[in-house]
C-alpha positions in Angstrom: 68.9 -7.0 109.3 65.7 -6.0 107.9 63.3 -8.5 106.9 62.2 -6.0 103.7 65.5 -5.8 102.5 66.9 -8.9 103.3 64.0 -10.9 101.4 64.5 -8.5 98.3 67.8 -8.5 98.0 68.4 -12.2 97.7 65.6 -13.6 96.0 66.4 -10.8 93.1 69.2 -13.0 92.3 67.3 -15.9 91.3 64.8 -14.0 89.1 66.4 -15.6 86.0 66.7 -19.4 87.3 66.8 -21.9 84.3 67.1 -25.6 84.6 70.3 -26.8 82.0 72.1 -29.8 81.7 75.3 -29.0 83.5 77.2 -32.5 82.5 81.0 -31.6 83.0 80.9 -27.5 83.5 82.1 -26.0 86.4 80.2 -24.7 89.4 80.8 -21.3 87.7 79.4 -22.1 84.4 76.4 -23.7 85.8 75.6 -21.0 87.9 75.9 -18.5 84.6 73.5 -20.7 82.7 71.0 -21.4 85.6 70.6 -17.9 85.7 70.0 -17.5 82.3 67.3 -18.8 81.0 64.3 -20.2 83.2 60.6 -18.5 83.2 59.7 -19.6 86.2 60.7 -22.0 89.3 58.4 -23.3 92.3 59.7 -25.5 95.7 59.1 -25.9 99.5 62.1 -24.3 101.1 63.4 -24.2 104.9 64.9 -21.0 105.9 66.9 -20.8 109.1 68.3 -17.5 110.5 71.4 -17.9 112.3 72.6 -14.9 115.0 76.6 -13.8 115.4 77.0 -17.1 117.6 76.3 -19.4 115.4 73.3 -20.7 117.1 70.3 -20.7 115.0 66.9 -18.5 116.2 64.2 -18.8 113.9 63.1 -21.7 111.6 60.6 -20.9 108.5 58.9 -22.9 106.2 57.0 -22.4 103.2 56.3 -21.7 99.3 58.8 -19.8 96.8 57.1 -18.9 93.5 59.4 -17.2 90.6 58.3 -16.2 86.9 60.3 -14.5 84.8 60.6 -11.5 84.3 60.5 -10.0 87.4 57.8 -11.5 89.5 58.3 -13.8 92.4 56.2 -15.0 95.8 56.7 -16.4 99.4 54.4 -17.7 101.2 55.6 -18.1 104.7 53.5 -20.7 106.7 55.1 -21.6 109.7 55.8 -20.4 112.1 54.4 -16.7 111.2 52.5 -15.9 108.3 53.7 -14.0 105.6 53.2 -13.0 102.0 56.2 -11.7 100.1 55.1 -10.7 96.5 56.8 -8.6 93.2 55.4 -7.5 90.3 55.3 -4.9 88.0 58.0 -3.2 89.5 56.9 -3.3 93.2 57.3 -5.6 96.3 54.5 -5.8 98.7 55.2 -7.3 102.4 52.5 -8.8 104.4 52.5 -9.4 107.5 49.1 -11.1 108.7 50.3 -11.1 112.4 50.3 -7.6 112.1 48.2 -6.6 109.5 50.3 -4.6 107.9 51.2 -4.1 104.3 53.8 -2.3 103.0 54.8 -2.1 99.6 58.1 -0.6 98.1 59.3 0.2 94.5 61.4 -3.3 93.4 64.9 -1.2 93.1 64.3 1.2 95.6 64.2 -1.7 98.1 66.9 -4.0 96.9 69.6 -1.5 95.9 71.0 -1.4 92.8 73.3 -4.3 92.6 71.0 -7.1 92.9 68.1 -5.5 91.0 70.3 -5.1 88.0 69.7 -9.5 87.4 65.8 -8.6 87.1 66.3 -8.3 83.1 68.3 -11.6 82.9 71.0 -9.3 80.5 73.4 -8.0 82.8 76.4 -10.8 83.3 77.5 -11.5 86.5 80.8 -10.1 86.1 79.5 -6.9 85.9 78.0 -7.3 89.8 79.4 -10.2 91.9 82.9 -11.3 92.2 82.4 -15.5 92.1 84.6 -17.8 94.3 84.0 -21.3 94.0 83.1 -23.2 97.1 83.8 -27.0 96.9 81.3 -29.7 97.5 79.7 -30.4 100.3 77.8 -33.5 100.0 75.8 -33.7 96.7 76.0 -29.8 96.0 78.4 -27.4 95.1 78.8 -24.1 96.0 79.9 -20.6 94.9 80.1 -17.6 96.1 78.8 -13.9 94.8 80.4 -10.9 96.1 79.0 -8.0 95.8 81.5 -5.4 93.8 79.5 -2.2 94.8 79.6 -1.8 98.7 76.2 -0.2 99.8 73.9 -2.9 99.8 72.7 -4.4 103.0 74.9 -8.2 102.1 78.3 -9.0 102.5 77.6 -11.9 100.1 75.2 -14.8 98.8 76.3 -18.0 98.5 74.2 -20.6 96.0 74.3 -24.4 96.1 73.8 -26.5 93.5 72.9 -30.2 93.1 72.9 -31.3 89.7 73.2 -28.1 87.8 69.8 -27.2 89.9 69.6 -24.6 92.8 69.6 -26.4 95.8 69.8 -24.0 98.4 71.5 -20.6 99.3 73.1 -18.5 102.2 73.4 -14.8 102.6 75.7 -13.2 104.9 74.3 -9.7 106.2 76.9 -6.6 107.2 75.8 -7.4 111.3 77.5 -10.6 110.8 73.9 -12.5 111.0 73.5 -15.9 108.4 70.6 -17.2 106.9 70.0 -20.3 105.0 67.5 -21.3 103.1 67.3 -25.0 101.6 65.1 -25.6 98.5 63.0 -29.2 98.4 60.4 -30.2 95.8 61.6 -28.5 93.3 59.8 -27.8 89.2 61.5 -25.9 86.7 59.8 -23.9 84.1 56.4 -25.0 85.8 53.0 -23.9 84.8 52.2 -20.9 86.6 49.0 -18.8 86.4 49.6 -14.8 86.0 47.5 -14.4 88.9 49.4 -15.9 91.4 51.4 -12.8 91.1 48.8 -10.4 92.1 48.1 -8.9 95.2 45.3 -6.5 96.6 45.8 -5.5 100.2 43.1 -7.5 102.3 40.3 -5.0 104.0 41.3 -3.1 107.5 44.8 -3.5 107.5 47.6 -0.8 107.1 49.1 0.3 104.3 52.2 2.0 103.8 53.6 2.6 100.6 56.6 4.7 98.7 54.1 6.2 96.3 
């Protein structure tokens, strides 16, 4: 799958997390109010890609940074360096490795499904069937399928641990998994504007939609 459009896609859906206090709701209801209310949202997350086999191929680690509404950044350390970051309306990729940038309008890259969360007022009805998952461990997990067809996902799955995203998978149409596990997680953190922004360094390509 695409790294552009696999990266967009998901992390779209978490551009409205909120921390609540879940006490006896459902999975379901937690997930609705998690993703209603938070500004912003900051961990250390493990991603693993996992091909058709099972058998897992690449391991990434890093730094997620989300404010609300509509910004969000990844900073992937290991074992490549890259830079994921959107803001006013667009989503620049950099790959340092390569030094290459490439920067895409925020729907145009994500497909309409998943871009319609970025407000934080269109219901999830609307967009994602949700099945809940069971427990596994100390999370629980649901699963969002996508109503409209065209996107790049067969579906995400979120899990939470104490009404708090914990971790989430995404299933791409190649039959290809990836997992990504949250750890040191703030809610509604202190986050400076500028940790948003992004200039393309000196010498490296750009390629852009406009």
């Amino acid at each position: 799958m695409n790294k552009n459009t696999f990266f967009t896609a998901v992390l779209l859906i978490f551009l409205s997390l909120t921390n609540i206090a879940f006490a006896e709701e459902t999975p379901v209801t937690q997930l609705k109010n998690f993703l209603a209310a938070s500004k912003s949202f900051s961990a250390e997350f493990k991603q693993v890609l996992i091909n058709e086999q099972g058998n897992p191929v690449q391991t990434s680690y890093g730094m997620f940074y989300l404010q609300r509404p509509g910004k969000f950044r990844w900073n992937y350390a290991k074992p490549f360096q890259q830079e994921i970051i959107a803001t006013n309306g667009k989503v620049s990729f950099y790959d340092v490795d390569l030094e290459q940038v490439t920067i895409k309008k925020l729907d145009a890259s994500v497909g309409s499904t998943p871009a319609l969360l970025l407000s934080g007022q269109v219901s999830l009805e609307d967009n994602f069937t949700m099945e809940e998952q069971g427990t596994e461990g100390d999370m629980q997990w649901i699963k969002l399928l996508p109503k409209k067809q065209e996107g790049s996902f067969k579906y995400v799955t979120i899990g939470l641990e104490k009404g708090t995203l914990a971790g989430m998978e995404l299933m791409d149409n190649f039959g290809q998994l990836t997992r990504i596990y949250f750890s040191k997680i703030l809610l509604n953190p202190p986050l400076k504007s500028t940790l948003f922004d992004f200039t393309p360094p000196k010498g490296v390509d750009v390629f852009s939609e406009d």
